[in-house]
C-alpha positions as CSV (number, residue, x, y, z in Angstrom):
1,X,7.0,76.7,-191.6
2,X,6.9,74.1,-194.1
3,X,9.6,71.1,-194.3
4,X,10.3,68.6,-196.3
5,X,12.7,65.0,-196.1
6,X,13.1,62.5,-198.5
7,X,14.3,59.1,-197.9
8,X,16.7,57.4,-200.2
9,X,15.9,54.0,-199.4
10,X,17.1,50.2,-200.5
11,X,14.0,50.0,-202.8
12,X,11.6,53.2,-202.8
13,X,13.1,57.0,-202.9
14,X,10.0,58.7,-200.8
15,X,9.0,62.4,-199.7
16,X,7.2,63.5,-197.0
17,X,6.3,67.3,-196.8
18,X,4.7,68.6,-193.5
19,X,4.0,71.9,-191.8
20,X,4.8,73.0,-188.6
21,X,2.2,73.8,-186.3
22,X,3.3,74.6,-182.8
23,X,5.7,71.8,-181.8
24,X,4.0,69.3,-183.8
25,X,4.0,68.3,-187.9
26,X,0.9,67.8,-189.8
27,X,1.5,66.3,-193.4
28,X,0.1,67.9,-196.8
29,X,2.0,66.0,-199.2
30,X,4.0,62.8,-199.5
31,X,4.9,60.8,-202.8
32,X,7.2,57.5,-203.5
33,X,9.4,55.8,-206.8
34,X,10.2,52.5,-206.8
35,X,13.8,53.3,-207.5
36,X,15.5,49.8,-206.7
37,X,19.1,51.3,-205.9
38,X,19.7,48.4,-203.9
39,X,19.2,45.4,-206.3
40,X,21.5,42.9,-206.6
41,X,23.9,44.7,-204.1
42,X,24.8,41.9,-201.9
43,X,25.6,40.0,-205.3
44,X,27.6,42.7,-206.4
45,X,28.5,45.3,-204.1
46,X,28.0,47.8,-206.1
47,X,24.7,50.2,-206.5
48,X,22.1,49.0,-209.7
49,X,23.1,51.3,-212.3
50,X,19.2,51.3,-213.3
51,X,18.5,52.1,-209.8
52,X,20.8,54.8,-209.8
53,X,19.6,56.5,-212.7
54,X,15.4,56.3,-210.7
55,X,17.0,57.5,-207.6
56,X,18.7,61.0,-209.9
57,X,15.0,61.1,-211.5
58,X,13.3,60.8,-207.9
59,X,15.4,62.9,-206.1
60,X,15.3,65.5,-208.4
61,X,11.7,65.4,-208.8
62,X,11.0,65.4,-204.9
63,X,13.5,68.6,-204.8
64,X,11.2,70.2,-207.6
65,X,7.9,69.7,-205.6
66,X,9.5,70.9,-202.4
67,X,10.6,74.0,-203.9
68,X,7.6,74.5,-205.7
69,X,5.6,74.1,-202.2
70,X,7.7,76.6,-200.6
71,X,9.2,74.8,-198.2
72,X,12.1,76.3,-195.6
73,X,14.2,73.2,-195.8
74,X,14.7,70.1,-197.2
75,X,16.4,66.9,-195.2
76,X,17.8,64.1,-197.9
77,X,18.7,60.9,-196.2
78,X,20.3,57.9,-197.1
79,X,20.1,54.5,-195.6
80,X,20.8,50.9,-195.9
81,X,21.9,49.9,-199.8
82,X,24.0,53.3,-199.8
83,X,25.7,52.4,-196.7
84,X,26.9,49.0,-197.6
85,X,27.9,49.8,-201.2
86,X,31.3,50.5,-202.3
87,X,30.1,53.6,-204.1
88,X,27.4,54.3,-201.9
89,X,29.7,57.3,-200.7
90,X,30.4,58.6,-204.2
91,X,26.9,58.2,-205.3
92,X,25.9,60.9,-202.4
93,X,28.3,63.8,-204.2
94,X,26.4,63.0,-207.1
95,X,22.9,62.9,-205.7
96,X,24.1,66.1,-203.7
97,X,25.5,67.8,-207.1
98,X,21.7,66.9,-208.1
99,X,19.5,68.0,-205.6
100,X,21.2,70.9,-204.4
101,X,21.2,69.3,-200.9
102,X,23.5,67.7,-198.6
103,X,22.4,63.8,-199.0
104,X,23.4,62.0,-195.5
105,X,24.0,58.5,-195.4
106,X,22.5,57.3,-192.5
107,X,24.6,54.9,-189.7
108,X,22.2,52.1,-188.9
109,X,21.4,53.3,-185.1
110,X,20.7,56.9,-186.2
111,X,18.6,56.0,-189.2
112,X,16.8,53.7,-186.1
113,X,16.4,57.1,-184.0
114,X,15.0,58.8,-186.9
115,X,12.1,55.8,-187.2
116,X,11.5,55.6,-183.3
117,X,10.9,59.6,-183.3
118,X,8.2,58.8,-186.2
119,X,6.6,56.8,-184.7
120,X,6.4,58.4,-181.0
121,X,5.6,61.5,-182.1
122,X,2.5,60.1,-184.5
123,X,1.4,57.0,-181.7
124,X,0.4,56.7,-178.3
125,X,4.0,54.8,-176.8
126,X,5.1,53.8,-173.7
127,X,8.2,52.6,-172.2
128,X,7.6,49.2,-173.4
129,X,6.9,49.7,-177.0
130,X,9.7,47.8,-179.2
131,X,9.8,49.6,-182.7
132,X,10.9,47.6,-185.7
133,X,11.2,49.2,-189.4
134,X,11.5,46.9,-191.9
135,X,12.9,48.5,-195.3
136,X,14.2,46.9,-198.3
137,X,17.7,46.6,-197.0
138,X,17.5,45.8,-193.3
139,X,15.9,46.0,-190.0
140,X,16.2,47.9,-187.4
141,X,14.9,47.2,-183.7
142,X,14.8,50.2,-181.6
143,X,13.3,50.7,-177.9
144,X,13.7,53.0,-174.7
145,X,15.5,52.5,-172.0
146,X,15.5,54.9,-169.0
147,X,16.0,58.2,-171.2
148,X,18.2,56.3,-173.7
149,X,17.2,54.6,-177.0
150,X,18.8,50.6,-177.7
151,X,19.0,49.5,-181.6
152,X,19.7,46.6,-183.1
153,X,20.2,46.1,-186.7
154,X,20.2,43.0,-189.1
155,X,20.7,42.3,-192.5
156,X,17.1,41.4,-193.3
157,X,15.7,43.9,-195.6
158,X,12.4,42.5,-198.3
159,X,14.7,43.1,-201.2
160,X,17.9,41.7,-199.6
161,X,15.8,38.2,-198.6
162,X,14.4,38.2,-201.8
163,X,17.8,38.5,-204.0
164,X,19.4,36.3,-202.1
165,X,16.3,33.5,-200.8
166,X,13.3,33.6,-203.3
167,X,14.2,33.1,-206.9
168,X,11.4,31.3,-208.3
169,X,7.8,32.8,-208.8
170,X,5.9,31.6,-206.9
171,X,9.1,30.4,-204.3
172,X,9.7,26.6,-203.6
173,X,9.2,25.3,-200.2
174,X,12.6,25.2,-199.8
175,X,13.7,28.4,-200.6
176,X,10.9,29.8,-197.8
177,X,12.5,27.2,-195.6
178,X,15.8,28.6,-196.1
179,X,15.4,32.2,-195.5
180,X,13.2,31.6,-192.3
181,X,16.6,29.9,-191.0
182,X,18.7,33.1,-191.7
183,X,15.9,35.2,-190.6
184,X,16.3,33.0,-187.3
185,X,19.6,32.6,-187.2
186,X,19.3,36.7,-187.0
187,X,17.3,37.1,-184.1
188,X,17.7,34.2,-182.2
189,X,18.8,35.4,-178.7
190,X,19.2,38.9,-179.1
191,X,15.0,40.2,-179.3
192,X,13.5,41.5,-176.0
193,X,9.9,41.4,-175.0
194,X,7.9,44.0,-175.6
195,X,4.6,45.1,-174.2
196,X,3.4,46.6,-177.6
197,X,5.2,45.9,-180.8
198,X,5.3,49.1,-183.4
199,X,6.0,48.6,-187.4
200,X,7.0,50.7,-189.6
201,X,8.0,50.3,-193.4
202,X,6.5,49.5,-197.2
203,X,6.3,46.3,-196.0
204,X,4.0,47.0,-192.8
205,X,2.1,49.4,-194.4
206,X,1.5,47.4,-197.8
207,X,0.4,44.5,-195.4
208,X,-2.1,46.3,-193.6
209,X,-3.4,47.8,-196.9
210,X,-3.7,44.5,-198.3
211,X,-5.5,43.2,-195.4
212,X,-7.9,46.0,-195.5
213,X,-8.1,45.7,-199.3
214,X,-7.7,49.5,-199.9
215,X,-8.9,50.3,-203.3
216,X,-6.5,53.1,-203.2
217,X,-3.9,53.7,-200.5
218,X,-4.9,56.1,-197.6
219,X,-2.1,56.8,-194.7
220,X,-4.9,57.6,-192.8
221,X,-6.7,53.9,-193.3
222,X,-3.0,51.9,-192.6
223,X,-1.8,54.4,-189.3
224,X,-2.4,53.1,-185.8
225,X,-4.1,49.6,-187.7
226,X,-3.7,46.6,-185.5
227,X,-2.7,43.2,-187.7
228,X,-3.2,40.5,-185.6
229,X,-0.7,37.8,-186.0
230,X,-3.4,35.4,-187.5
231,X,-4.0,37.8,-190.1
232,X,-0.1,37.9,-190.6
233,X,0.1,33.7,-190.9
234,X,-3.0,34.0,-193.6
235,X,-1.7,36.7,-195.9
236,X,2.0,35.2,-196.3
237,X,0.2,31.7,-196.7
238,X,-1.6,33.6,-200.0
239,X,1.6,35.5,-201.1
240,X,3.3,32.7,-201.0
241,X,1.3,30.9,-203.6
242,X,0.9,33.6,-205.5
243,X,2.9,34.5,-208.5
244,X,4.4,38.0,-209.1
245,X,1.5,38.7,-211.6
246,X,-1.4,37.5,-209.5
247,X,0.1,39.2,-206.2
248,X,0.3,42.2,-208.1
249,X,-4.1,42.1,-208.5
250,X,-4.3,41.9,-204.5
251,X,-6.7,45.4,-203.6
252,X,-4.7,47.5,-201.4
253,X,-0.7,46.5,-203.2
254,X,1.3,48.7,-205.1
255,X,2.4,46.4,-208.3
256,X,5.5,47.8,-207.8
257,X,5.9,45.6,-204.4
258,X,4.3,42.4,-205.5
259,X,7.6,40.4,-206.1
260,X,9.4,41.7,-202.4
261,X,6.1,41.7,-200.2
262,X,6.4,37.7,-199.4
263,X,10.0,38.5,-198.0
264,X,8.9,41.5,-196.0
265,X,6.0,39.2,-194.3
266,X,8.3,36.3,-194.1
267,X,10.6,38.9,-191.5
268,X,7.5,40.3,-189.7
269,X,6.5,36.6,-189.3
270,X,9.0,35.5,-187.5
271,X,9.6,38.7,-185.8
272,X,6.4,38.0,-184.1
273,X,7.5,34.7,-182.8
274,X,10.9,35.8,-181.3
275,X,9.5,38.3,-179.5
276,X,5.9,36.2,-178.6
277,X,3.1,38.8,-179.6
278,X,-0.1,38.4,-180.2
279,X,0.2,40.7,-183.4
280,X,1.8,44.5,-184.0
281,X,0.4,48.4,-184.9
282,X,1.2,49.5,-187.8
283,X,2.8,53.5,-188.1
284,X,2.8,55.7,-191.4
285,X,4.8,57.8,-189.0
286,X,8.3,56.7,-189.7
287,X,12.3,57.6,-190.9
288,X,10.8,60.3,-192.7
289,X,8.8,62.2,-190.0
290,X,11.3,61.1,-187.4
291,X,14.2,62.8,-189.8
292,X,11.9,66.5,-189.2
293,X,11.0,66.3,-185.5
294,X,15.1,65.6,-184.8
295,X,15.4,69.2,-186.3
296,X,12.4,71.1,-185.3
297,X,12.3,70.1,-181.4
298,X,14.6,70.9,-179.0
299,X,17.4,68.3,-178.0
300,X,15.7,68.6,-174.4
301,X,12.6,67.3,-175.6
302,X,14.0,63.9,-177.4
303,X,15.4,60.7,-176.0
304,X,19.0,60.6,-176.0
305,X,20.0,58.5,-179.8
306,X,22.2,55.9,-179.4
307,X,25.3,57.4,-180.9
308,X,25.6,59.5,-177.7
């Protein structure tokens, strides 16, 4: 049995397209668009009409290649910009009128669940493992406890910091300083420890394929990578002098990412400090993955999600 999910993200539309094999997935395809359907939302409250336009494009695409795969169903998700905008719901009809799927906008602790499956069905977990996915919109925190999953979600999405924080290229001192206070202000008090700290996300993965200087992008080279926090602290110090252009150079970064990447590290940064680790693995297994294995296992075999 084949599958297929796509993601309708804050600033990439994605598709993942796996086979089943037993009780586990193994992928054969995936693809992304920088669509940007959430810029300038917190500004506006409204979706980017440009963005909207890449998300139809994307969406339809992704339903083409899927079909032309063969595969038995598709799952179209919806998360972050799309839940906060005042036409996020109306947008869904039409992207649902496009794709010839239901879209389903995501609540924040069930697109959370979705992340945490991804990542526990592709990693080696425990009990202590504290998941964070960090997408253009927010982040979400999710970990187990007893058979039941906790989440916590804040407003501190790449794009989101970096519409709202950085607006000069490179960004002034101040403006850094400014958005590690709301990214503070955020978590401070409300993180637990964890034993083993999981990413997911563009900007986890872009990170780790920048570290690694990935000539081209291989899941394969990014999953289960360890980034030490040291490496963390010396990347964002480079981003951060860095303009758009020369960021977008860096071996192993999509140009595409280049102008929300300092953002995104600027979170994980401070992530690290509120919940003292040493440094975090990184997980291609994500949303996307998660989104399959909630339909393909049986409920017996998941922890319970947080709506429940």
């Amino acid at each position: 049995m084949r599958c297929a999910a796509i993601d309708v993200g804050t600033n990439t539309t994605r598709l993942l397209i796996a086979e089943r094999k037993g009780s586990k997935l193994k992928e054969i395809y995936r693809n992304l668009a920088t669509t940007r359907l959430g810029a300038g939302l917190r500004q506006a409250g409204g979706l980017s009409a440009a963005g909207k336009a890449a998300t139809l494009a994307a969406v339809r695409g992704f339903v083409a290649e899927a079909r032309r795969r063969e595969c038995d169903f598709v799952r179209i998700v919806a998360t972050s910009a799309m839940r906060e905008a005042t036409d996020g719901p109306g947008f869904a009809r039409e992207l649902t009128d496009a794709a010839g799927f239901q879209v389903e906008i995501l609540p924040s602790d069930m697109e959370a669940w979705y992340s945490f499956l991804g990542v526990t069905e592709s990693l080696e977990t425990d009990g202590e493992t504290l998941v964070f996915d960090l997408g253009g919109g927010s982040c979400e925190l999710i970990w187990q406890e007893g058979c039941r999953l906790q989440t916590l979600s804040f407003p501190l999405g790449a794009l989101y910091l970096t519409d709202s924080y950085l607006q000069h290229d490179p960004p002034l001192r101040e403006e850094v300083a400014a958005a590690r206070i709301h990214i503070r202000q955020c978590l401070d008090g409300c993180v637990p420890s964890a034993v083993r700290l999981v990413g997911v996300g563009g900007t986890v993965t872009s990170l780790a394929a920048v570290v690694k200087q990935l000539s081209r992008y291989d899941p394969a080279e990014v999953h289960g990578f360890y980034l030490a926090k040291r490496l963390v602290e010396e990347k964002l110090q480079l981003l951060l002098q860095l303009k758009e252009e020369e960021r977008a150079l860096l071996p192993g970064l999509q140009p595409e990412r280049a102008r929300i990447l300092p953002a995104g590290v600027l979170v994980v940064d401070e992530l690290l400090v509120a919940v003292d680790a040493p440094g975090f693995t990184v997980s291609e297994g994500d949303l996307l993955l998660g989104a399959l294995y909630a339909v393909i296992l049986p409920a017996s075999a998941l922890p319970r999600p947080p709506a429940e």
